[in-house]
N, C-alpha and C positions, 0 to 999 in steps of 0.2 A: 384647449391644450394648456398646462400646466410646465412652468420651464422652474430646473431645480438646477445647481451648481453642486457638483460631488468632487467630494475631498478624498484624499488619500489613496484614489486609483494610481497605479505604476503602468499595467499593461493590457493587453486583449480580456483574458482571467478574471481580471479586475470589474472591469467593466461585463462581462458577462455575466457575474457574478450578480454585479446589481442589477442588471435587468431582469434576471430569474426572482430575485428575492421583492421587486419590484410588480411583475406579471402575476406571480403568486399572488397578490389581495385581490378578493373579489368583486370588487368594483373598477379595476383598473381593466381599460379595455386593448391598450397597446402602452409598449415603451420602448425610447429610444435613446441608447447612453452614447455620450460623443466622446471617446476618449483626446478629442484632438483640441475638443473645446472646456474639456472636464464638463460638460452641463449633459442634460437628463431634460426629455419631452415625455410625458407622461398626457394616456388619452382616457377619460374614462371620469366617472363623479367621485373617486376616491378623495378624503380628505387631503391637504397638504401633511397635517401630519402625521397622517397614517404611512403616507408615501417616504416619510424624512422617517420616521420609525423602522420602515424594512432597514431604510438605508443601514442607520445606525447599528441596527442588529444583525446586517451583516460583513461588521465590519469596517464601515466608513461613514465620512460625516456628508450631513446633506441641508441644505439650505433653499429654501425658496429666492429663483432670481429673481432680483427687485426691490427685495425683503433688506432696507438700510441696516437694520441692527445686525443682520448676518450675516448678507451678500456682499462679496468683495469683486469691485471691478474685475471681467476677466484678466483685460492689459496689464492691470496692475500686478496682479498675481502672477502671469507669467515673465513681468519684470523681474517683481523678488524672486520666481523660482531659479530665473537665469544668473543672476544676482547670486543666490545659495550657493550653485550648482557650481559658479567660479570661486568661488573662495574656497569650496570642498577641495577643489580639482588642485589650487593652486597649494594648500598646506598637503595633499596626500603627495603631490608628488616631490615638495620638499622633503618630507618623510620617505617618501617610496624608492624615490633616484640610489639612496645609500644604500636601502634594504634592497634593492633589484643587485647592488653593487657589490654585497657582500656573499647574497644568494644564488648567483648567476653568473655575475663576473671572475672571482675567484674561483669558484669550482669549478665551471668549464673553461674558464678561458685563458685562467693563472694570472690576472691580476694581482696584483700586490695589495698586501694589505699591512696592517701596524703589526709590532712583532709581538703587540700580548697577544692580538685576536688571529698573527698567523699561525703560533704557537699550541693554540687551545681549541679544538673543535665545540668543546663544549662552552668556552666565551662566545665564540662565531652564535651558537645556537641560542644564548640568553640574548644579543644583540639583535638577531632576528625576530625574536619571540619580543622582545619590548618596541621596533621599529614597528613589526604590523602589527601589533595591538594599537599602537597611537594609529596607524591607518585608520584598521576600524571602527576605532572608536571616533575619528572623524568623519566618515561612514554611515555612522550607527541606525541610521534613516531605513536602510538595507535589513538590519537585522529587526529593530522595531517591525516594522511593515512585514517583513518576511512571519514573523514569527504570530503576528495579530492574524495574519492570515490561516496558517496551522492553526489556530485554535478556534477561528470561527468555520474551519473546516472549509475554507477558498483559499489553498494556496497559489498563489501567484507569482509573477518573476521577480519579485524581492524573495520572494521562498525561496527559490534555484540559486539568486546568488547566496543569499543567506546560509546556506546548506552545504554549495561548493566552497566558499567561504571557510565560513565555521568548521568542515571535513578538515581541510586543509591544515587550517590554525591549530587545530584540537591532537589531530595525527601527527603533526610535527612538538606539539606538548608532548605526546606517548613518549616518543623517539629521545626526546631532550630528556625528557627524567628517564628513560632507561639506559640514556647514557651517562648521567649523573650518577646512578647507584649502580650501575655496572663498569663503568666504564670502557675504553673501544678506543681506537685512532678515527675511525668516519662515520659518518650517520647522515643520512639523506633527509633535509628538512625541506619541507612544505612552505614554511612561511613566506617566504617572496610571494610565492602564487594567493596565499589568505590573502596579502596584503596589492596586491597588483591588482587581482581579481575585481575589488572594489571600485579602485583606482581607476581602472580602465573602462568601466564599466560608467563610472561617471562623466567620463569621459564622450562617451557616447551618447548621455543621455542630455551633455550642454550642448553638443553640435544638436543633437535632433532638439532639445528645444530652441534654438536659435533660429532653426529651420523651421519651425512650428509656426513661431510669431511673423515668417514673412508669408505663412499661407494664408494671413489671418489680414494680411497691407489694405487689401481692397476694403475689406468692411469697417479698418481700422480708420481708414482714411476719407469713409463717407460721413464715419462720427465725427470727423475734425470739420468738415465743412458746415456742421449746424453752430450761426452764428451765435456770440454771445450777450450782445446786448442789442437795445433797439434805441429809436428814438421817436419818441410820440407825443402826441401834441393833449394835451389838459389843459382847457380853458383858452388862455393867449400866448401858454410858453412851451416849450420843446423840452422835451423831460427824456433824456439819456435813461434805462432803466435794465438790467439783467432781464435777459430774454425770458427769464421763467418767469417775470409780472407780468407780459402782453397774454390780454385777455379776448377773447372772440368780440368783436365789435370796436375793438380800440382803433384808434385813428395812427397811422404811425408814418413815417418821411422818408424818403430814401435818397439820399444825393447820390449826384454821379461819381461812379467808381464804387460805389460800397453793396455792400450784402443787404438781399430782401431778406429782413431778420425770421418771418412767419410769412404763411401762405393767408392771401390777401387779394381784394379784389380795386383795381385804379380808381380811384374819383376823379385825378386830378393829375393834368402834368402828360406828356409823350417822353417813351423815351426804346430802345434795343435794352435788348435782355440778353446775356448769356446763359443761357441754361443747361452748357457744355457737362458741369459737374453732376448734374441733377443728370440729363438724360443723354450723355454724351454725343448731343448734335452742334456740331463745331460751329453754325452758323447761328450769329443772333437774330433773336425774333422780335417784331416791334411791339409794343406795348403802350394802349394808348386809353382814356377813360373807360368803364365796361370791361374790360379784359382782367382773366385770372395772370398771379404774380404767384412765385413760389420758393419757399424758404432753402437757403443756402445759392441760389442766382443771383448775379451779378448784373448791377446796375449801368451800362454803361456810359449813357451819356441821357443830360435829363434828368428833370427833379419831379418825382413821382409821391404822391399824396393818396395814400392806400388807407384800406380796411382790412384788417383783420377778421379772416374765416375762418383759419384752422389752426391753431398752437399745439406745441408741446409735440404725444406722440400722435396727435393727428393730422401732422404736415404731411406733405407729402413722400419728403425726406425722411422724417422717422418710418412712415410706411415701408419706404424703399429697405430701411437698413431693417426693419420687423420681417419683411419678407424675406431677404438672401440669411437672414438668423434661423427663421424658421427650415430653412433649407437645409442650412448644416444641425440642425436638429435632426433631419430624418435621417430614414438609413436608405442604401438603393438595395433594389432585388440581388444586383453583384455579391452585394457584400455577406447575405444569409450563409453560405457555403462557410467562409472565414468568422461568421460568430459561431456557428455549429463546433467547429473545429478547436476555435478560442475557448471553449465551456469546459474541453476535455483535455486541454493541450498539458496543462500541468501536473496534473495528476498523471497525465501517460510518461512526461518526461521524468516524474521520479520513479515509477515502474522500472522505466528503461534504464534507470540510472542505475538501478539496484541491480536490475538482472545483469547490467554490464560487470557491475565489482562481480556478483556471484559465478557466473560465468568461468573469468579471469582465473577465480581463485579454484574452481574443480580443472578448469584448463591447466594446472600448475603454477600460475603467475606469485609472486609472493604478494603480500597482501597492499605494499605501497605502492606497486604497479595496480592491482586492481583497483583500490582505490583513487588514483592519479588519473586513470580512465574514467570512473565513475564521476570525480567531479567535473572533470574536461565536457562531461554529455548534461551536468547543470546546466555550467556555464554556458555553455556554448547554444545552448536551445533559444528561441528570442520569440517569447508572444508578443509582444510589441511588433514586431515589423507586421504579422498579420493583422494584427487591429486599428494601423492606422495604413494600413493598405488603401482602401476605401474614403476614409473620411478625407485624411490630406487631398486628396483628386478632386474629393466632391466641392471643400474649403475653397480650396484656388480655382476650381474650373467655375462656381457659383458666382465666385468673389471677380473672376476676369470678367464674364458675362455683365455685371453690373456695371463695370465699369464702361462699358459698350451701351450699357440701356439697354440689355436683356435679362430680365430677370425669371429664374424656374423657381417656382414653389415649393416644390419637392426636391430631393435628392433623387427618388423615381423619374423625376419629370425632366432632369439634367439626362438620366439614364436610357431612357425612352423614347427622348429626342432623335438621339441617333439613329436607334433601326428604320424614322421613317423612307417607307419606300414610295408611296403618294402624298402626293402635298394638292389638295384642293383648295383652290383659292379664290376667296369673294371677290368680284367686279370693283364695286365702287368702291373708291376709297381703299381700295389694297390694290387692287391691279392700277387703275386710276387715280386721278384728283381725286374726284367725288365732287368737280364743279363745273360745269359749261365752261367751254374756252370756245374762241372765235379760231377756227383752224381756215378758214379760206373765204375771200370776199374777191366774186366776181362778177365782175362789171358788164354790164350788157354793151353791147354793138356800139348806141348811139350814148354811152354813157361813160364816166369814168370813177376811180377808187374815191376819189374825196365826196363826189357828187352822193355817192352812194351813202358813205359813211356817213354826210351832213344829215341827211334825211332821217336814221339812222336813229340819229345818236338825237334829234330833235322829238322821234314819235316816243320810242323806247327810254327815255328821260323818264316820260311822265307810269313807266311803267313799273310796278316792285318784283316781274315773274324775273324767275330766274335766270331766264334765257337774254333778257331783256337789258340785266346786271352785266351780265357775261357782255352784251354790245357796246353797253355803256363806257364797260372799263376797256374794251379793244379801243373806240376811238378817242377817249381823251387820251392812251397813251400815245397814241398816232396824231397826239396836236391837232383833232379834228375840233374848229366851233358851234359851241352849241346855238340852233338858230330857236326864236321865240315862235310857237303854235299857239291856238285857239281850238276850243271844241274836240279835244281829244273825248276818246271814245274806245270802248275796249267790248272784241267780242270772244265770248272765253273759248279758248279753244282752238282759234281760227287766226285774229288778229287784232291790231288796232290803226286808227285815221285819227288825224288832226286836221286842222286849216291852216292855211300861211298865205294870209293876203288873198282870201277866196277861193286859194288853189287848196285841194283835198289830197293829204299825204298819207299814205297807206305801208304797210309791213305787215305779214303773217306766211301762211303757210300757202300753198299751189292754188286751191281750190279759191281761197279768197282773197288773193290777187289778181284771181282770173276776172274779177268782178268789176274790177278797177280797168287792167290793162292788159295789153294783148301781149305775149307768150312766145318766144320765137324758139322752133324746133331746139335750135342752138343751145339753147340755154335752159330747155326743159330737158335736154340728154346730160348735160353736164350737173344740173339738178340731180338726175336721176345717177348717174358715176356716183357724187361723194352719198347719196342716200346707201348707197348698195354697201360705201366704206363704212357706214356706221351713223354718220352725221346726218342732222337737222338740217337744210335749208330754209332760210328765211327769205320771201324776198319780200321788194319793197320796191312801190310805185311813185312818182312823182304825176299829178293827175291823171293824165291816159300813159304817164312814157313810165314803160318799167325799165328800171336803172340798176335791175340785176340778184342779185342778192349775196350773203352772207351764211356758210355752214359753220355750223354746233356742235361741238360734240365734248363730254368727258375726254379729256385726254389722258394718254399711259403716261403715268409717274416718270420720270427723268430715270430714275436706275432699275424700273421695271422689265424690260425686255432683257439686259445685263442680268439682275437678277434670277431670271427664269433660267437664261442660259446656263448660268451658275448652278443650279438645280440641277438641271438635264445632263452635264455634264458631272455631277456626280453621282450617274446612273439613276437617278428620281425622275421620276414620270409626275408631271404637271395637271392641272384639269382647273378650268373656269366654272364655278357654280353661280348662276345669277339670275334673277327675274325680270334683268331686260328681257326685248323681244329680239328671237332668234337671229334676227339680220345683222342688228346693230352688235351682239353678243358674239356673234362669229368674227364680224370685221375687228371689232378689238381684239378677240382671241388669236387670232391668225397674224396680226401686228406683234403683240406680244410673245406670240409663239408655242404657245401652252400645246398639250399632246391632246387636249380634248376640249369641249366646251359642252354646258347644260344649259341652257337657257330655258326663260319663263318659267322657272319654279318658285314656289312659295319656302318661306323659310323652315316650314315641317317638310316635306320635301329635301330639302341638301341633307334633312338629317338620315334619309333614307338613302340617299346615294352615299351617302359616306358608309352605312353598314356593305352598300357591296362593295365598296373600294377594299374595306376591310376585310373583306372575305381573300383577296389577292396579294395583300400585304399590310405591312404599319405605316396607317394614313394620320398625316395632320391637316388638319383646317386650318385654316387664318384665314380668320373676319377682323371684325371690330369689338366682336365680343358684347353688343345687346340683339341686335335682329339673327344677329348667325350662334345665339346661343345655344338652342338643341344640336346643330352642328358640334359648335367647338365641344358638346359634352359626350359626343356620342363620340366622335375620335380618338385614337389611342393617345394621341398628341394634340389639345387645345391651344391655338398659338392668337393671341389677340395685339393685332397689331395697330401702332397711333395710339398706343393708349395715354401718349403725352406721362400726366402724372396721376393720371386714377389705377392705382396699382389692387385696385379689392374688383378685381374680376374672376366671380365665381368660376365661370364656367371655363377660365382658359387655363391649364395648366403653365404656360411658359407668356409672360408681357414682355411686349416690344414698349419702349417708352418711344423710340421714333416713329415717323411715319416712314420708314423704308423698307424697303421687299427684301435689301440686301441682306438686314440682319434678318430672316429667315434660313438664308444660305450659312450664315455665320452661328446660329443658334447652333442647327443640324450640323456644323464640322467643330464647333465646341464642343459640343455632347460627344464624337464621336471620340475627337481625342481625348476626352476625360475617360469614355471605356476604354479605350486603349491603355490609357495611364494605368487606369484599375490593374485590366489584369497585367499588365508588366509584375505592377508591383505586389500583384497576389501570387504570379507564376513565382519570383522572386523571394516571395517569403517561404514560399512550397519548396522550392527549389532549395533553398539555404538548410531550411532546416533540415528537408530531406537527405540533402549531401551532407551537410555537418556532423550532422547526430551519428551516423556510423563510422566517420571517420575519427572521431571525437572517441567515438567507443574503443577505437583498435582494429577497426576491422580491414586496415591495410598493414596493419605491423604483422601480422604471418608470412604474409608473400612478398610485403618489399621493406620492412622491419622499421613504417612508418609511425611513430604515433603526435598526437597533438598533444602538446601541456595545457595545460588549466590555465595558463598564460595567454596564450594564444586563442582559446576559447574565447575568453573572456572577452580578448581584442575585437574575434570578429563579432559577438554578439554587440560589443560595442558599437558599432558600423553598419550595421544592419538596416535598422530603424533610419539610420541617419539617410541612406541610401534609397527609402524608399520614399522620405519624404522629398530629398534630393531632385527623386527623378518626376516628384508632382507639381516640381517647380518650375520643371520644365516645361510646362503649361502657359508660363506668362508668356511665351514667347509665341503661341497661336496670335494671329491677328485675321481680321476677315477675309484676307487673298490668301492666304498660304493652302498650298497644292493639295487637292485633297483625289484620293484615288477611288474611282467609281464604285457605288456596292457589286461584290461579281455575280449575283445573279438578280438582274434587274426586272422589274414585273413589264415583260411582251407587252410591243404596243397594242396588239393583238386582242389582251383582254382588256385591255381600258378603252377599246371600241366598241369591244360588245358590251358594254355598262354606258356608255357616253353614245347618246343617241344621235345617228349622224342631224345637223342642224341645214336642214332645205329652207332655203329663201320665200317667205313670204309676199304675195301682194292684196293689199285691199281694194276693191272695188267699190265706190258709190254710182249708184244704180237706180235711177229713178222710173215710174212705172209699175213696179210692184206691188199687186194689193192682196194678193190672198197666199196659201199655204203652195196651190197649185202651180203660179207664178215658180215660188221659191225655185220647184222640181225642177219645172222646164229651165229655167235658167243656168240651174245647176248639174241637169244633162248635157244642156250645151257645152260649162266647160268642161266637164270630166272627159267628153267625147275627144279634150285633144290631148293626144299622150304625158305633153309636160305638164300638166295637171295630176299631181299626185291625188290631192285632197280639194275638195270646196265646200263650204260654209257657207249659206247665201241665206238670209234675213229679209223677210219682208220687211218686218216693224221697223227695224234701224238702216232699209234699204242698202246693204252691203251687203257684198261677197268675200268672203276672204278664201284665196285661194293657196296654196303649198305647191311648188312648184320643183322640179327635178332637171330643167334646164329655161335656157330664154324664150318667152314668149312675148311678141310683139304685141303693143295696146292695140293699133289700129286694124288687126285682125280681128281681136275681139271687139272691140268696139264695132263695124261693120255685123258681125253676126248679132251682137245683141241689138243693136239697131233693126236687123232683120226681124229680129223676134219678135218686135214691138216693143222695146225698150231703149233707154238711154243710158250711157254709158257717160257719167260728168265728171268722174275721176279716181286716177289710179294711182295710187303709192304703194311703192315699196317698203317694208317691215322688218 
């Protein structure tokens, strides 16, 4: 994508204009002009200059952004525009106040005036005729631009004021010299309105840029956070330097309180991070040797001895503010209707302007009433409010999102968010941690918590699995001491033993503790309880005496279940995609509350279930955005959530920088109020011009002897724009709790069970005995023979059964008949 900075747009027209004359070369494959940002995204292998060449020939100037010799800061430029736009405002209406005074005041309202000019109609007339000419000519920006437009054949809304204008001025010149060579007591002059016209029009166009530059705060303000200088270490001294000399591999220092100047990896030093501005999670994170550091976060305590890995625009920071830019580059699907409209809008309002004087004038009107109408339907037309209908909504609702640590890619992607009506969502790591936690430690009969946890924390030391980390870190926080072993010993799969003073200390799974120690009803039923919830049982023996055990399991994120809730109550239907196995997958799901769960699927796989979700309504995914990639690409809405600061995630339309489920809820009612915004404020440009333009024409003066001045026109075109960026500002005030009202026809739980296959409880059977295919049969007639046996799976080679079950079947039942059968039965777990 190619990004260009265009000059000399005023309104909708404008910009229309150049993306026709832009689409036209034939290597350009799309374009997308912002009027809100003046900049231009061009897609296609088209040269730069071939692209700055349409521009110019039609009409306007164009610059490649980035490009120092040519490119002028946006900020800056719409400083000086605001800048312009008050000093215009402020000598026209010194100028204007008198000529409104002399044009308006004394004729209708019998103000007093000095006794040459109350005396003289034709003084009044030369005093008007030199007041608005000094208008316009401070102005003349209006006529310029209006009139460059008529000749490259795009006229635009500097055309319409230029036209009602210039009518105005010109037809009030007629009047003045035919009153000079004819002479007369009265004459009805125009100039107040040439010169107010202007006036007020500028008027409009300082509040709406003022209004511009704050839809602009958020992205304005993620550029202030990139620090300006560093300090980094050459040789033996510490070299203070402008952030643009840090180079990839430089060594740089961060004391407490100050800014991590580049994103960098710790050598050296502990210390908490803010990283509020970067990814707006309020709570600091520690940061310790090893650990990524990143540019514009805040150091808070601790002196931190870093590496530089990414500068300049590949922090993470420049990414952030490259992505929510890229964004108000695009255009949303909304807005197509309002550029359609924008391409023809000027040219129809001078048609209509015309056919109004003509009109008028076979209607009988004399020709200063016709004309009086015909400019009042210039003035008063506003492509402006329709062309930034769209962008302002997309500006601020983009720019609040960032500030949250949401970021959409698109303008589509802000757009699209909204309509979802399923949200499938990945297990680990989105619904959960994505880390083992010790959720329950039960102590056996003849034993207690500490006895337990010593053991524990003495086998499981010497261990690196997972689970093992997970025990380690429950009992040092529980002040458990670690005691010193011998002869540790790991069997994969199963378990591990140590020695301690001769006595052999054991931990693992049911089957190889049974090896160790004997097993009491009590504690193999409660085993089997937290198995059924989802969790791992560990237990663990001290030589013959078992001392109980400890359950595992991934646990739901802290605002997880709130989060879902949050979903469901805005009429979105829920669903768990995961390749855990079905037991453990349902008990999380059934915790968290989801409307559905898929368990044991492969990641090609969710991307199949997301086409029938889709077939029901507009689904998002949210994974992590690597293993749930065909997913997030296959949904209408990719949502990659914990992406922390890796913001180059192809496959996800919309990044969470937190690791929270909340801003999924928060994404989806941002997007929604930003459509709402939209069309407010497209119904509202429809709306205005629609009602304006005939009343503008006359078309109330027959039946209730209404008409509009070119004064008044002018006013409300002033107001317009200003109104619609007004009402997209009303945006900042969305936060992640505000009320959001269900979609009203929400997808039947109905269908999302006949896509979400119901999830029946699994048990594995080991089975000893088994030696041939024939064995497998009989064994697995036996179970099927009892109703709650949906399914069985029975293996000679790897001596298991794995059965599907449709309600509770007791082991010792089964075990008795397979014991009949000639077989043994050594152990059962639940799946």
């Amino acid at each position: 994508m190619q990004k260009f900075i265009v000059t000399g747009m005023s309104c909708a027209a404008c910009s229309a204009r150049v993306e026709q004359a832009v689409q036209a070369l034939p290597n350009v494959t799309s374009c997308a002009v912002n009027l809100l940002t003046k900049s231009m995204a061009v897609e296609g292998s088209a040269s730069a200059k071939a692209i700055i060449d349409a521009v110019v020939a039609a009409g306007y100037g164009a610059s490649q952004a980035g490009a120092k010799s040519t490119a002028q800061d946006p900020s800056e430029a719409a400083a000086e525009e605001i800048h312009a736009l008050r000093t215009r405002l402020i000598a026209s209406l010194i100028i204007g106040i008198p000529l409104l005074y002399l044009g308006m005041g004394h004729m209708l309202l019998g103000l007093p005036l000095p006794q040459a000019l109350a005396q003289s109609t034709l003084a009044q007339g030369i005093v008007q005729m030199l007041l608005a000419g000094i208008v316009m000519v401070i102005n003349q920006r209006f006529f310029t631009n209006g009139i460059k437009g008529l000749l490259h054949n795009a006229p635009n809304m500097d055309t319409l004021v230029c036209l009602g204008s210039g009518a105005s001025f010109f037809w009030s010149v007629v009047v003045l010299l035919d009153l000079a060579m004819h002479g007369g007591g009265q004459a009805d002059f125009y100039f107040e309105s040439a010169g107010m016209i202007v006036a007020l029009i500028t008027v409009g166009k300082l509040l709406e840029a003022q209004s511009k530059g704050k839809t602009t705060d958020a992205l304005k303000n993620l550029a202030k956070l990139s620090p300006k200088h560093a300090t980094l270490v050459r040789g033996t001294q510490e070299i203070d330097v402008p952030i643009e000399e840090v180079m990839v591999g430089d060594i740089f220092l961060v004391k407490p309180g100050a800014q991590i100047p580049v994103d960098g990896l710790v050598l050296e030093g502990e210390s908490s991070v803010n990283q509020a501005a970067l990814t707006g999670e309020s709570i600091p994170v520690d940061r310790k040797a090893g650990d990524r550091v990143f540019a514009a976060t805040t150091n808070i305590q601790g002196f931190l001895r870093c590496q530089a890995t990414h500068v300049g625009e590949d922090t993470s920071l420049a990414q952030i503010i490259q992505l929510v830019s890229d964004a108000n580059a695009t255009k949303a699907p909304i807005a197509k209707l309002a550029d359609k409209i924008s391409g023809i809008f000027v040219p129809l309002v001078l048609c209509l302007a015309s056919i109004t004087i003509l009109l008028w004038i076979l209607a009988g009107a004399d020709l200063a009433f016709a004309l009086a109408r015909g400019i009042a339907v210039l003035v008063i037309s506003c492509p402006c409010a329709l062309g930034l209908a769209t962008p302002v909504a997309i500006m601020v609702g983009s720019g609040l999102g960032a500030k949250h640590g949401i970021l959409f890619k698109t303008a589509e992607a802000l757009e699209n968010t909204g309509k979802t009506a399923i949200v499938a969502l990945d297990k680990t790591g989105t619904i959960t941690t994505g880390t083992p936690e010790v959720t329950d430690v039960v102590p056996s009969e003849a034993s207690d918590r500490t006895s337990l946890l010593t053991v524990l924390l003495a086998l499981e030391s010497q261990s690196e699995h997972p689970i093992a980390s997970a025990i380690v870190a429950y009992a040092k926080a529980h002040n458990i001491e670690r005691q010193p072993v011998t002869h540790f010993a790991a069997t994969i799969g199963q378990g591990v033993t140590a020695k301690s003073t001769d006595e052999t200390w054991a931990a693992g799974n049911l089957a190889f503790i049974e090896t160790h120690a004997q097993i009491s009803d009590a504690l193999r039923s409660q085993a089997a309880q937290v198995s059924r919830e989802g969790k791992t049982p560990i237990f663990c023996a001290k030589g013959s005496q078992i001392l109980g055990f400890v359950a595992i399991a991934d646990t739901l994120k802290a605002d997880s279940k709130e989060a879902i809730a949050d979903l469901k109550s805005m009429g979105i239907r829920v669903v768990m995609l995961t390749g855990d196995a079905k037991t453990t997958a349902k008990a999380i799901g059934d915790r968290a509350g989801v409307d559905g769960t898929v368990a044991g699927i492969l990641p090609q796989q969710k991307d199949q279930y997301i086409q029938s979700f889709k077939t029901l309504g507009a689904t998002a995914m949210v994974g992590d955005g690597i293993n749930d990639a065909p997913a997030l690409t296959r949904a209408d809405t990719g949502i990659a959530i914990g992406a922390g600061t890796d913001v180059a995630l192809d496959a996800a339309d919309v990044v969470l920088l937190k690791n929270s489920l909340s801003d999924v809820a928060f994404a989806i009612r941002l997007s929604r109020a930003t459509r709402s915004t939209i069309r407010q404020n497209l119904f509202w440009a429809f709306f205005y011009n629609s009602v304006g333009i005939p009343i503008a024409a006359g078309l109330l003066y027959p039946v209730f002897g209404i008409t509009l001045s070119p004064i008044l026109g002018a006013l409300a075109m002033s107001l317009s724009s200003f109104c619609v960026v007004t009402n997209a500002l009303r945006l900042n005030t969305i936060s992640p709790k505000s009320p959001q009202k269900p979609i009203p026809n929400p997808v039947p739980i109905e269908a999302i069970e006949r896509v979400v296959p119901k999830v029946l409880p699994q048990r594995i059977l080991r089975i000893e005995g088994m030696m041939c295919p024939h064995c497998e049969k009989r064994v697995a007639n036996l179970l099927l023979a009892h109703p709650e046996v949906v399914d069985a799976k029975v293996s000679h080679t790897s001596g298991t059964a794995t059965l599907t079950l449709s309600a509770p079947l007791p082991n010792d039942v089964l075990q008795a008949e397979i014991a009949e059968a000639g077989y043994t039965l050594c152990e059962s777990k639940e799946v």
